[in-house]
TORTI-63166 format. One line per field, with one value per residue (C-alpha): residue number from 0; residue in one letter; x, y negated, z. Coordinates in steps of 0.05 Angstrom, whole numbers, plus 5000, padded with zeros to 4 digits. Layout:
BEGIN
seq	NUM / ...
type	A / ...
px	X / ...
py	Y / ...
pz	Z / ...
***
This chain:
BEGIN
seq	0 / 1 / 2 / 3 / 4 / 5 / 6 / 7 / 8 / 9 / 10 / 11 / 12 / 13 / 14 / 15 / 16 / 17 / 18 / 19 / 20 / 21 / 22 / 23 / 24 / 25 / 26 / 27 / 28 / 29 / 30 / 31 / 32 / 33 / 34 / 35 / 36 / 37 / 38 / 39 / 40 / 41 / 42 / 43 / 44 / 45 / 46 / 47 / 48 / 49 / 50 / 51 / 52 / 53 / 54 / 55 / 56 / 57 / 58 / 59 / 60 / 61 / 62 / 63 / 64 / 65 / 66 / 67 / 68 / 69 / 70 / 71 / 72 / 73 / 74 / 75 / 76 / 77 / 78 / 79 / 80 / 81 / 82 / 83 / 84 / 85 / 86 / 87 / 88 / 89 / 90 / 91 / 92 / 93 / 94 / 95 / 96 / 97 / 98 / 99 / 100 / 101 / 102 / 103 / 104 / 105 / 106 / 107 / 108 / 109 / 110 / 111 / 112 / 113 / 114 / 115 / 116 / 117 / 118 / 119 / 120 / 121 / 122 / 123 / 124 / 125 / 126 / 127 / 128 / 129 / 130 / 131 / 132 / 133 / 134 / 135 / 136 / 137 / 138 / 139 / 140 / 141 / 142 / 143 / 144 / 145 / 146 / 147 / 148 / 149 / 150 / 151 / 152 / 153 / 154 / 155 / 156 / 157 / 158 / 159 / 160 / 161 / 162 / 163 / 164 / 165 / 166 / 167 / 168 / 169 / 170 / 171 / 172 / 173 / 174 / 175 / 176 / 177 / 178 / 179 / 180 / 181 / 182 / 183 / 184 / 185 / 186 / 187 / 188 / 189 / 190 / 191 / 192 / 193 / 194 / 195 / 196 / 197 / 198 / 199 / 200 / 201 / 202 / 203 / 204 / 205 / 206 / 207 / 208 / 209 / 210 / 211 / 212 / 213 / 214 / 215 / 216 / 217 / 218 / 219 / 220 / 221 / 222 / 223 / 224 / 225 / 226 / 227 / 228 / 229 / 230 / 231 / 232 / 233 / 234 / 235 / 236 / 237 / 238 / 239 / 240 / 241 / 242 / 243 / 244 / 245 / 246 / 247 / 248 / 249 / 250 / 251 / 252 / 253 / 254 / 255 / 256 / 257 / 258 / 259 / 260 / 261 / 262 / 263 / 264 / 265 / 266 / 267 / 268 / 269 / 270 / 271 / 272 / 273 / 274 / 275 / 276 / 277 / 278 / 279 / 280 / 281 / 282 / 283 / 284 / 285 / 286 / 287 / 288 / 289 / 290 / 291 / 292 / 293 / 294 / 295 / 296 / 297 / 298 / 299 / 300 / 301 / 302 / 303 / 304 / 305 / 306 / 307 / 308 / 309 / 310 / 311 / 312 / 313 / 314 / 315 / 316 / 317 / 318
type	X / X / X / X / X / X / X / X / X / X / X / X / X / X / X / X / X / X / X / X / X / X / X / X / X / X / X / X / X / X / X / X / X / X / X / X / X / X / X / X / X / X / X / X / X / X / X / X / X / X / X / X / X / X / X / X / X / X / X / X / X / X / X / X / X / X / X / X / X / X / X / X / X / X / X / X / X / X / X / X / X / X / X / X / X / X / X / X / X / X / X / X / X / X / X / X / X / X / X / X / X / X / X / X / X / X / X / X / X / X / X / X / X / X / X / X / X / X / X / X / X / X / X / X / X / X / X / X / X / X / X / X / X / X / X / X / X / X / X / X / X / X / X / X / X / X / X / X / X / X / X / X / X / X / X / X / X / X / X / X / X / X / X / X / X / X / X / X / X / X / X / X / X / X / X / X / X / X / X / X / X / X / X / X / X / X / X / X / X / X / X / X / X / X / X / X / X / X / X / X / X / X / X / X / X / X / X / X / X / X / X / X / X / X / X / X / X / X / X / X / X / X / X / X / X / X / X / X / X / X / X / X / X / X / X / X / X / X / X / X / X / X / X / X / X / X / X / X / X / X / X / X / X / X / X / X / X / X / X / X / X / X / X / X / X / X / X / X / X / X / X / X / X / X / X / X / X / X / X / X / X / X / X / X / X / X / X / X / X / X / X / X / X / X / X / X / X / X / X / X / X / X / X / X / X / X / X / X / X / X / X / X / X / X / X / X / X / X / X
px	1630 / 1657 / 1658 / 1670 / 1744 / 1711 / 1666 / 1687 / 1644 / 1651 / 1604 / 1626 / 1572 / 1604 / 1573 / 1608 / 1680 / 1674 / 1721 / 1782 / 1762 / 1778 / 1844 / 1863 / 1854 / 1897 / 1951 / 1953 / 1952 / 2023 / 2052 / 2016 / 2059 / 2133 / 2109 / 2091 / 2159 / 2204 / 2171 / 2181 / 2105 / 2064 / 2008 / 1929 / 1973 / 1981 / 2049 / 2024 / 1975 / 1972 / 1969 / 1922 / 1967 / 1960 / 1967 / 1940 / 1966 / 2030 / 2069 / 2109 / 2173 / 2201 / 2259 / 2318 / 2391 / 2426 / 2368 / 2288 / 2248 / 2172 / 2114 / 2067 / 1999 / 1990 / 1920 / 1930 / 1979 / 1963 / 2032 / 2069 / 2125 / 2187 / 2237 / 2295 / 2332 / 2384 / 2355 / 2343 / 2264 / 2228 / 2164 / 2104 / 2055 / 1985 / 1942 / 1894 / 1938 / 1934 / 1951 / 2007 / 2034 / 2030 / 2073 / 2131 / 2133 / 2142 / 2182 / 2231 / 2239 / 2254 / 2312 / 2339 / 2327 / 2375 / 2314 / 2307 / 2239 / 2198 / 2122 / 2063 / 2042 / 1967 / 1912 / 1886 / 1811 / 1784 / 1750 / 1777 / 1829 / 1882 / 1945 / 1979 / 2035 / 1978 / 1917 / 1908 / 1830 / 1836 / 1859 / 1819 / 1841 / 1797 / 1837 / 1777 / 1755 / 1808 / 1818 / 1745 / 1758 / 1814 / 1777 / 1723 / 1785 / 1812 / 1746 / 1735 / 1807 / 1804 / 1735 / 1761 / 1821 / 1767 / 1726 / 1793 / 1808 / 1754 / 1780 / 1833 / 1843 / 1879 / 1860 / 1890 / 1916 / 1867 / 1902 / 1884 / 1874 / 1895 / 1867 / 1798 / 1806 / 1784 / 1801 / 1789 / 1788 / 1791 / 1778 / 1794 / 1759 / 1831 / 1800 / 1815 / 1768 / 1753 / 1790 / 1779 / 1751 / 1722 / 1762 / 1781 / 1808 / 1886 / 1896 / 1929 / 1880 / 1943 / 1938 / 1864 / 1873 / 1919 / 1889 / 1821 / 1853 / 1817 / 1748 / 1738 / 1692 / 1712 / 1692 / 1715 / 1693 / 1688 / 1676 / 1631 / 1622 / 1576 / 1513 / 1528 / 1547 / 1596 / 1586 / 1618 / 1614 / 1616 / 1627 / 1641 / 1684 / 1655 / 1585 / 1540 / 1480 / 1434 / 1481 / 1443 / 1373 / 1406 / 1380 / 1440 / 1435 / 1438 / 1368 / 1392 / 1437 / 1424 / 1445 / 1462 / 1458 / 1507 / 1569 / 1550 / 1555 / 1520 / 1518 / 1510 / 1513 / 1566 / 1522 / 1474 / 1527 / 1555 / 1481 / 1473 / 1471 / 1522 / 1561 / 1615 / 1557 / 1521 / 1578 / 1610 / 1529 / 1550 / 1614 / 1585 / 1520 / 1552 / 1617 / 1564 / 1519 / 1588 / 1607 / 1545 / 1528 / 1596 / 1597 / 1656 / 1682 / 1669 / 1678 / 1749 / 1772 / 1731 / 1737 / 1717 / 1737 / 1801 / 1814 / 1879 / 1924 / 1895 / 1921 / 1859 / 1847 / 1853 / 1792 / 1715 / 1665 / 1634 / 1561
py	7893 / 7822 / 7765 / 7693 / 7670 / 7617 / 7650 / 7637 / 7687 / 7752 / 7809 / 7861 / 7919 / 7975 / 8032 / 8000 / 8008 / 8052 / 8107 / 8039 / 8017 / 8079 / 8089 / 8017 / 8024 / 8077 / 8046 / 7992 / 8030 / 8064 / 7994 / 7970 / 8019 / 8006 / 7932 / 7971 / 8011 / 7955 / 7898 / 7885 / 7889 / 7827 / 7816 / 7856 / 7881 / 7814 / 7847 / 7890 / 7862 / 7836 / 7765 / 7737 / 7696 / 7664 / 7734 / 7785 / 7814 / 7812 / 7842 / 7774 / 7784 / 7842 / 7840 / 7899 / 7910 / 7848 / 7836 / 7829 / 7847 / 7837 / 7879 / 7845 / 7870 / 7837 / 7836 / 7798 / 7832 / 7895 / 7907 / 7921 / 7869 / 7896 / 7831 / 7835 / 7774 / 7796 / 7797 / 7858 / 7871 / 7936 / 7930 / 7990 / 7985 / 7991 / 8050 / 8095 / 8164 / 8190 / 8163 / 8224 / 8199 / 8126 / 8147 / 8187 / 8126 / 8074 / 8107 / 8124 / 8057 / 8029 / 8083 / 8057 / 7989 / 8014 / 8011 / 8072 / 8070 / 8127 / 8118 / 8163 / 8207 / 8206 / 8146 / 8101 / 8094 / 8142 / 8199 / 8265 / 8233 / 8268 / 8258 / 8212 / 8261 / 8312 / 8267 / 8287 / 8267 / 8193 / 8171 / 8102 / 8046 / 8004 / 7931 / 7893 / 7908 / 7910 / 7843 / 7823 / 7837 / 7790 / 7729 / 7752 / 7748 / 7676 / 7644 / 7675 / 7660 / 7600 / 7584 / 7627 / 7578 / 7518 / 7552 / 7567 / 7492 / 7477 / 7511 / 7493 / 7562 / 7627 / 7645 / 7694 / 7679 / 7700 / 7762 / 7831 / 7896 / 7951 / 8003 / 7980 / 7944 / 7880 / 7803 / 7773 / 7717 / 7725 / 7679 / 7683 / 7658 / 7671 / 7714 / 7790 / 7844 / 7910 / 7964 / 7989 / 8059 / 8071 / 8129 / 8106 / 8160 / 8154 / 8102 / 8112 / 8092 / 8054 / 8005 / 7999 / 7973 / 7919 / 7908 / 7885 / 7867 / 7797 / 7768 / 7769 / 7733 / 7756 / 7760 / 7779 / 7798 / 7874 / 7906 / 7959 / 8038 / 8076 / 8059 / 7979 / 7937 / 7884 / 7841 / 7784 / 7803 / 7780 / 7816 / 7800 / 7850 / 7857 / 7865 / 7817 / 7843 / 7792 / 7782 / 7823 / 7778 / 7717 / 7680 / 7655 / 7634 / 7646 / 7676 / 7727 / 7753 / 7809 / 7846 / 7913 / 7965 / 8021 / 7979 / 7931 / 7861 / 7821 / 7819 / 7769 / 7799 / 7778 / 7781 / 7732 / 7687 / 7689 / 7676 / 7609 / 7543 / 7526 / 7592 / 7553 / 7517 / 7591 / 7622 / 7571 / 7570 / 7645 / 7631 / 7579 / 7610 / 7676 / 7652 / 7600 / 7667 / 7701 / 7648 / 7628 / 7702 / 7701 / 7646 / 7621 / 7543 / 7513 / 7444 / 7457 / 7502 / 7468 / 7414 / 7377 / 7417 / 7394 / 7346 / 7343 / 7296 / 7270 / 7286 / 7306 / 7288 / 7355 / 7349 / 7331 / 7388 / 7410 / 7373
pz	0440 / 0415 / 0481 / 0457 / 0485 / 0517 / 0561 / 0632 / 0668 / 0622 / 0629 / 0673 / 0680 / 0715 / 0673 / 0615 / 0634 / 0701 / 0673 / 0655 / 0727 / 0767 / 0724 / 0736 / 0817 / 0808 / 0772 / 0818 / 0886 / 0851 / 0836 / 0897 / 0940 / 0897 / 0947 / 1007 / 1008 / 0999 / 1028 / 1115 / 1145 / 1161 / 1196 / 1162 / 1118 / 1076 / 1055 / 1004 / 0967 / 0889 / 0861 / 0802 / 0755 / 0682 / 0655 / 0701 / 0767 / 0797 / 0855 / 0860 / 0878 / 0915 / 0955 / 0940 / 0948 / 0926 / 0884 / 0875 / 0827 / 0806 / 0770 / 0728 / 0697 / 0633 / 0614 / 0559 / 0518 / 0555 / 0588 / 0652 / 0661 / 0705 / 0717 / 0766 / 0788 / 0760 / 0681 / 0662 / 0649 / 0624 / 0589 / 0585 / 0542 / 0578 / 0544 / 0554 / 0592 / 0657 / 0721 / 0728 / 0665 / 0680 / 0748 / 0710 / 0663 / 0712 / 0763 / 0700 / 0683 / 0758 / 0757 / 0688 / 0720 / 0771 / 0823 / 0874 / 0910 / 0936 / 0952 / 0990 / 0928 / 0968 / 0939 / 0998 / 1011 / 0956 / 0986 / 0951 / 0920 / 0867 / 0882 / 0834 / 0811 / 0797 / 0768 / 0698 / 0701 / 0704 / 0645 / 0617 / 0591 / 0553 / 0537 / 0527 / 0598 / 0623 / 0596 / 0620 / 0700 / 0698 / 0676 / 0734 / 0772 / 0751 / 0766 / 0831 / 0858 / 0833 / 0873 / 0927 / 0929 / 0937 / 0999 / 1033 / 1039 / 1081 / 1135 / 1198 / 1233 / 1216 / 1137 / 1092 / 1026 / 0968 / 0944 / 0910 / 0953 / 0911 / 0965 / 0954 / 0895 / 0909 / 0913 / 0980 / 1023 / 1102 / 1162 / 1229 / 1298 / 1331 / 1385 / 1391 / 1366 / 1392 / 1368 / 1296 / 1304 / 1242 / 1187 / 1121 / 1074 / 1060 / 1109 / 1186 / 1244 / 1268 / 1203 / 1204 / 1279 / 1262 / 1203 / 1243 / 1312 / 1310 / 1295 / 1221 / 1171 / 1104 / 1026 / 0955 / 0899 / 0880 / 0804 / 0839 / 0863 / 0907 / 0865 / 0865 / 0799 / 0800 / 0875 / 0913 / 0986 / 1060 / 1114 / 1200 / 1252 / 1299 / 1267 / 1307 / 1306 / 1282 / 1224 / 1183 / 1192 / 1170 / 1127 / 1065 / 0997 / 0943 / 0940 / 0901 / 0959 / 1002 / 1055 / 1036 / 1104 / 1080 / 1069 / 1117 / 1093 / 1052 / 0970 / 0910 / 0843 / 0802 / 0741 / 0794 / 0793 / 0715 / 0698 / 0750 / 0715 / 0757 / 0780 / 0818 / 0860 / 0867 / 0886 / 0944 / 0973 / 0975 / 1012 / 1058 / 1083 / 1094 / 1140 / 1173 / 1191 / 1216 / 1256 / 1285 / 1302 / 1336 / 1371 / 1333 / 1348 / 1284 / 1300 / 1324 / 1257 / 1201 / 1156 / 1092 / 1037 / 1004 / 0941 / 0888 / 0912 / 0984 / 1044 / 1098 / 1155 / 1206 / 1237 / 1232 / 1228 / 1149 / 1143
***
């Protein structure tokens, strides 16, 4: 199936590139965790997470000893970039073979790279998960998709990126969780929340606390599982619990009670006159819900969203 190079918003049906999709999240929990072993904790996690760039995802750079070094996904040559500060690179082709494989591959070329890491053989936050030495069933790779969910990607960080701005408080970066494979944006109210208690496969209770130890509004965009097609999403922790009954736009958007947040199809969105404009109502109307719900101060952390080139004023509430 031929896409025009111009289309901004490519189709991304799930049942169309599911078997790529699950490979991929593997791949990038294994070059998600070279990050994780090298790189000194911060705060939710924000340590280990990927990066959209011009050509697909990246690691950006890793510290090491007496040097750093970064992994790249290609998506458009279909590579995986290896540069060291020092200037010596390794490139893998990307191609359809197992996620074992993919592992022996990489963690060869880090040693030849003169690189030493070890990483948790275990996937995070897949139920019944293989472990990555031993998974010989997922073994997709299908370029054109692959190629596909990056675009999604570049639009959504780039809105993402836009949304963010209008905000004064405590905000995470946009960045790429490999554990649950999805982009995300998160704000915070700057109070505490209670403790996490919830069990999330492959991942310690101890992370998952600090990971929500304050009030939370947060959304992202996910390619889909668990009987749901490509979404953007928004979320609150706590769960107020009149967050559900809120009323948020687009009209397309629903709340979905399993996962507990709210939902916009992304194919909702690629098919809106304006997807930017249906996208940022998305954004807008689900934090306002959050916040309200919450009892959030939103005249003290918001603001009018930011333009190229002119410098803000910090204060003034969004109208």
């Amino acid at each position: 199936m031929n896409v025009p190079a111009n289309e901004a918003w490519p189709a991304l049906p799930l049942s169309e590139w599911r078997g790529t999709c699950e490979t991929l999240q593997l791949w990038t929990q294994i070059v998600g965790k070279i990050r994780l072993a090298r790189t000194p904790w911060l705060n939710h996690s924000w340590h280990v997470t990927l990066y959209v760039n011009a050509r697909g995802l990246t690691t950006s750079l890793i510290p090491g000893d007496g040097r750093g070094f970064e992994i790249q996904f290609d998506f458009i040559e279909h590579v995986l970039d290896i540069r060291t500060t020092s200037g010596t690179d390794a490139r893998l082709p990307l191609r359809s073979e197992s996620v074992a494989d993919f592992h022996d591959r990489l963690m060869v070329a880090l040693r030849d790279l003169g690189i030493g890491v070890a990483i948790n053989d275990f996937p995070c936050e897949i139920a019944g998960a293989i472990p990555f030495t031993r998974d010989h069933v997922h073994a997709s790779y299908d370029a054109e998709y692959a190629n596909r969910f990056w675009r999604v990607l570049l639009q959504a960080d780039r809105v993402f990126k836009e949304f963010r701005t209008s905000f004064l408080g405590k905000c995470s970066p946009v960045h790429f969780f490999w554990g649950s494979f999805d982009l995300a944006l998160t704000r915070f109210s700057g109070r505490r929340a209670p403790n996490f208690s919830g069990d999330v496969p492959g991942v310690s209770a101890k992370v998952m606390r600090e990971a929500y130890s304050h009030e939370v509004s947060s959304a992202g965009f996910w390619p889909g599982g668990r009987g749901v097609d490509a979404s953007f999403y928004s979320y609150a922790y706590p769960l107020p619990p009149v967050f559900a009954k809120a009323k948020v736009q687009p009209e397309s958007a629903f709340y979905h009670g399993e996962l507990g947040e709210f939902l916009l199809p992304y194919e909702a969105v690629r098919s809106a006159t304006n997807p930017d404009a249906a996208l940022l109502n998305f954004l807008d109307s689900t934090y306002a819900a959050a916040a309200d719900a919450s009892g959030w101060d939103r005249a003290a952390l918001e603001c009018p969203p930011g333009a190229a080139g002119i410098c803000r004023e910090p204060a003034g509430r969004r109208t």
